[in-house]
N, C-alpha and C positions, 0 to 999 in steps of 0.2 A: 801776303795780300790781305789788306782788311776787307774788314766785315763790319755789317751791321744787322740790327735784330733783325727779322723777318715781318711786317707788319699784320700780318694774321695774326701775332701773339702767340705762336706755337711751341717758342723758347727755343727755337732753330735760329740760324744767323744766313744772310745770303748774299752771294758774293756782290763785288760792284757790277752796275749796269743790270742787275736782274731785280723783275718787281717784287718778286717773293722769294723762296728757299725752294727748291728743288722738291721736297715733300708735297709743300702747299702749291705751287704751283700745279703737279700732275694732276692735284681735285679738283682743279676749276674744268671746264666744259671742253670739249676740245675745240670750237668755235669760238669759245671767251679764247682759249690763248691763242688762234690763230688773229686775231681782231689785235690783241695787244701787241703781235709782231709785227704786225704792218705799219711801216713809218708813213711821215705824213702830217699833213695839218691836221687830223683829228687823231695825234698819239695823242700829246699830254692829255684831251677829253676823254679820250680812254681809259687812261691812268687814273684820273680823277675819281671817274666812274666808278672803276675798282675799290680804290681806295675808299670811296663813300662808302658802297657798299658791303665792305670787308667792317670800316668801324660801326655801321648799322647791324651788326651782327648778320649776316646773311650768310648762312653755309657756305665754302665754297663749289661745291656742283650745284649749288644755284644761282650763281652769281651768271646773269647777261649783261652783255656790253652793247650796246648801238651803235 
């Protein structure tokens, strides 16, 4: 199965179909990852969200999603 890095930059690799590594993932909030599960016209803005705020340096237990 490939892999690709993790976008947190934590030098972890995570599998396809998930937004981050299994490590980085369990620090975000458990309402951020409940919001990223839910499919839907505002997943990708979710993702986005994330993403913005993961390359803006923002810890992940602090990262909120809308």
């Amino acid at each position: 199965m490939p892999t690709t890095p993790c976008p947190a930059d934590c030098g972890r690799t995570r599998a396809p179909r998930q937004y981050l590594c299994r490590d980085c993932w369990f620090q975000l909030p458990r309402e951020t990852r409940r919001l990223l599960t839910d499919t839907g016209h505002a997943a990708v803005d979710r993702l986005r969200q994330l993403l913005d705020q993961i390359h803006a340096g923002v810890p992940l237990p602090d990262i909120r999603l809308q």
